[in-house]
Every structure is written in structure tokens, then in C-alpha cells.
N, C-alpha and C positions, 0 to 999 in steps of 0.2 A: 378635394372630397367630391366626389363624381355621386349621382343619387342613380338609383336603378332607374329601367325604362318605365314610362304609363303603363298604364294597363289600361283596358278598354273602359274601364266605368271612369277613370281618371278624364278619357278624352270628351266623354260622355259630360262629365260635369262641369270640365270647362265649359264645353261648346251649349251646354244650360243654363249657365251664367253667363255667357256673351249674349244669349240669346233674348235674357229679360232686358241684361243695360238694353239692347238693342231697342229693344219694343216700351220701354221706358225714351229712351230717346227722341225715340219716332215720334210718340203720344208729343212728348217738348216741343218738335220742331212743330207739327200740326196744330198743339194749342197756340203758339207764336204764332205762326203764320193767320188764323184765325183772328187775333189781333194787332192783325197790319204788322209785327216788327219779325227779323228773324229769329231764330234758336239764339246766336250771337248778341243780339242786341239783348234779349231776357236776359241771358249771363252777362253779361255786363250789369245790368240791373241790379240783379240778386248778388254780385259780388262787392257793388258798393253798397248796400242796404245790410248787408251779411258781414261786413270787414268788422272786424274783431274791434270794440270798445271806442267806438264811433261809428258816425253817418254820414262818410264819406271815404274816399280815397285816392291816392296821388295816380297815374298814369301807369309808376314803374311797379306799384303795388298792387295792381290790375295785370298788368301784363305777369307779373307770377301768378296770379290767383288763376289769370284762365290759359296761361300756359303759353302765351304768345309770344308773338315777338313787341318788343316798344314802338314801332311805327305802325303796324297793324293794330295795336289798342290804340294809338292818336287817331289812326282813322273812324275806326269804330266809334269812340268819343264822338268827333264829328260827326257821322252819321246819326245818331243818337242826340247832340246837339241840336242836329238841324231839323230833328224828329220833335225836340220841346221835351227829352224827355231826361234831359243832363245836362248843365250846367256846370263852365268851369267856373274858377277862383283861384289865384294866383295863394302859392302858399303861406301858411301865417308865419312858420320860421323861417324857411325860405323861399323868396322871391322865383328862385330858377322852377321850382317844382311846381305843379297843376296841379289843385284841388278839382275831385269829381264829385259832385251833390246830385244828388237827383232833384227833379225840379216836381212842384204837385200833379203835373199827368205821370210823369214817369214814377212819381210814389204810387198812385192810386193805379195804376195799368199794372204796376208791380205787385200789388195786393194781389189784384185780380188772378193775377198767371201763377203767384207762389201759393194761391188755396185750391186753386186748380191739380199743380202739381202734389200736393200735400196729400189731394184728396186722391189722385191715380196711385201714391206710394199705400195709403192705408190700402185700397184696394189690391193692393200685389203681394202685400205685406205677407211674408211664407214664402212666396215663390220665388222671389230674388234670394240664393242660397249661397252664401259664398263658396267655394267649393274648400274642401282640407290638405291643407298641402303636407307630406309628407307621412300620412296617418294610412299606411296600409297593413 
């Protein structure tokens, strides 16, 4: 099933929604950096504080959440480890798996950047439009 070609307000309204993620982005990486860590390291944060019905999470449950690969979230961990702001723990069912907790700077620095972000999303709120796909 082949769909017709864009049309110009089609490429129009992508390139409006790529352009808020973008400027949302940005605002991310500049409040991180602001607070000593990078973009990376906040998402790391917010994705064990955020894991679905608990307050922590394993290494390989991370590496899906932010889309990586499993040695690049071990390192990241570490870096964040070595930052005070993560904590492993050896798993409670299984011994092979890594528990990630966030440690009290890494809770309270997390506060801090997710009401930051909160507060830039109310602010855009409207403008970030998904675009409609196939409604011509």
C-alpha cells in the first residue's frame, strides 16, 4: 500500500515538530550542563526514578529505556557512580544482574532538573504539535 507524495505543509509540520524536540532538547542539555552532569547522565536519572513500579533498575532495563547499547549504559552507570549520584546493588532474585538506585545527591539533583524540565514543558505546552499523519 504505497501512501501519496507530502505536500508542502506536510514537510512544513514535520520540520515544526523537529524543531521544538530540538529546542526542548537543547534547553535539557544546557540545564544539565548547568548542573555539572551531562544530558546523559539526567536520563539516566530520570529513567531509574521513572521505571515503572519501583525505585530502581537493572543495567539491561536502562539500556532499553534510553535506547543504548548494554556496555555504554555500564559505563554511563559508572560515570554517575563515580559522580555519588548511583549506586549499584547486586540483584535481589538474581545475583548476575545490577541493581541501579539513585543515591541522595542523585535523588535531590534529580528533583531539581525534572521541575526545571516540567516547568520548560508547561511553557511550550501548544507549541510542540505532533503533526497528523495521513489526514489530508
Amino acid at each position: 500500500m504505497s501512501m501519496p507524495p507530502l505536500a508542502k505543509a506536510d514537510y512544513e509540520a514535520l520540520a515544526e515538530f523537529r524543531y521544538q524536540l530540538r529546542r526542548f532538547l537543547r534547553f535539557s542539555e544546557e540545564v544539565a550542563q548547568e548542573h555539572g552532569i551531562t544530558v546523559l547522565q539526567y536520563l539516566l536519572l530520570l529513567q531509574v526514578k521513572g521505571y515503572p513500579d519501583r525505585e530502581w533498575a537493572t543495567v539491561a532495563e536502562l539500556a532499553e529505556r534510553l535506547q543504548s547499547h548494554h556496555h555504554s549504559v555500564v559505563a554511563l552507570v559508572s560515570r554517575c557512580e563515580k559522580a555519588g549520584l548511583v549506586e549499584r546493588r547486586p540483584g535481589r532474585s538474581d545475583q548476575r544482574c545490577v541493581e541501579v538506585h539513585l543515591t541522595g545527591h542523585g535523588e535531590a539533583l534529580l528533583a531539581e532538573l525534572a521541575l526545571r524540565h516540567q516547568q520548560q514543558l508547561a511553557e511550550v505546552q501548544g507549541e510542540l504539535k505532533i503533526p497528523a499523519i495521513g489526514k489530508r
